[in-house]
N, C-alpha and C positions, 0 to 999 in steps of 0.2 A: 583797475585792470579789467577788461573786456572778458568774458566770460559767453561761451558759445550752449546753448543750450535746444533741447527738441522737447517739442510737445506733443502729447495727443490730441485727436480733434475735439473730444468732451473737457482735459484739462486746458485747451487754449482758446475758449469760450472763457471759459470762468479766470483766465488772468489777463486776457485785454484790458478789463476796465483798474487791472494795478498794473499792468504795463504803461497804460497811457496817463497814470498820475504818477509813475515812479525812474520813469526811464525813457531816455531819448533815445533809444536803441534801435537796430536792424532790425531788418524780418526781411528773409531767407528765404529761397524754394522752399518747398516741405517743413513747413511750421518750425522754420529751424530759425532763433535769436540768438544777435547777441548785444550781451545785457552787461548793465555797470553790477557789480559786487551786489548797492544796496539793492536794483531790483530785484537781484535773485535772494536777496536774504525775505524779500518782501512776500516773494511768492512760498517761501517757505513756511513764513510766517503763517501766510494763507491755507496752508497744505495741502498746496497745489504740487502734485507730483510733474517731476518731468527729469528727462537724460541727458546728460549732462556730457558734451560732446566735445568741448576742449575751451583751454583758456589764452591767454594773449602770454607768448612764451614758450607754450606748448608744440614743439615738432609735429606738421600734420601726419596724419598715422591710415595706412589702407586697412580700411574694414579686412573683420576679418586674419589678419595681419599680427602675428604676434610683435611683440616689441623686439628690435634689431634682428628678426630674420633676414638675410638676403632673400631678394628675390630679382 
């Protein structure tokens, strides 16, 4: 399952080079991926921080935006 995540500009330096051994994944406007399960257990592994921005199943959601408010 696909797994959408955001990085910073210092922690997406230092997980390209496990991005490009661990996953055939996207890359997004704004350092934003998305990744299989194990890349992101890999960068965890690494502890390499990043936010974690939704998964494959996941309803998209407006920033900002509580959960089931109308608007």
């Amino acid at each position: 399952m696909p797994v959408v995540i955001r990085l910073s500009a210092r922690e997406e330096l230092r997980a390209l080079p496990i991005l490009l051994r661990h996953s055939p994944g996207t890359i997004l406007p704004n350092r934003t991926y998305v990744l299989s399960q194990e890349a992101v257990a890999a960068l965890e592994d690494a502890n390499i921080h990043f936010t974690p921005v939704g998964g494959e199943g996941e309803p998209p959601r407006l920033e900002g935006a509580p959960a089931g408010e109308r608007i």
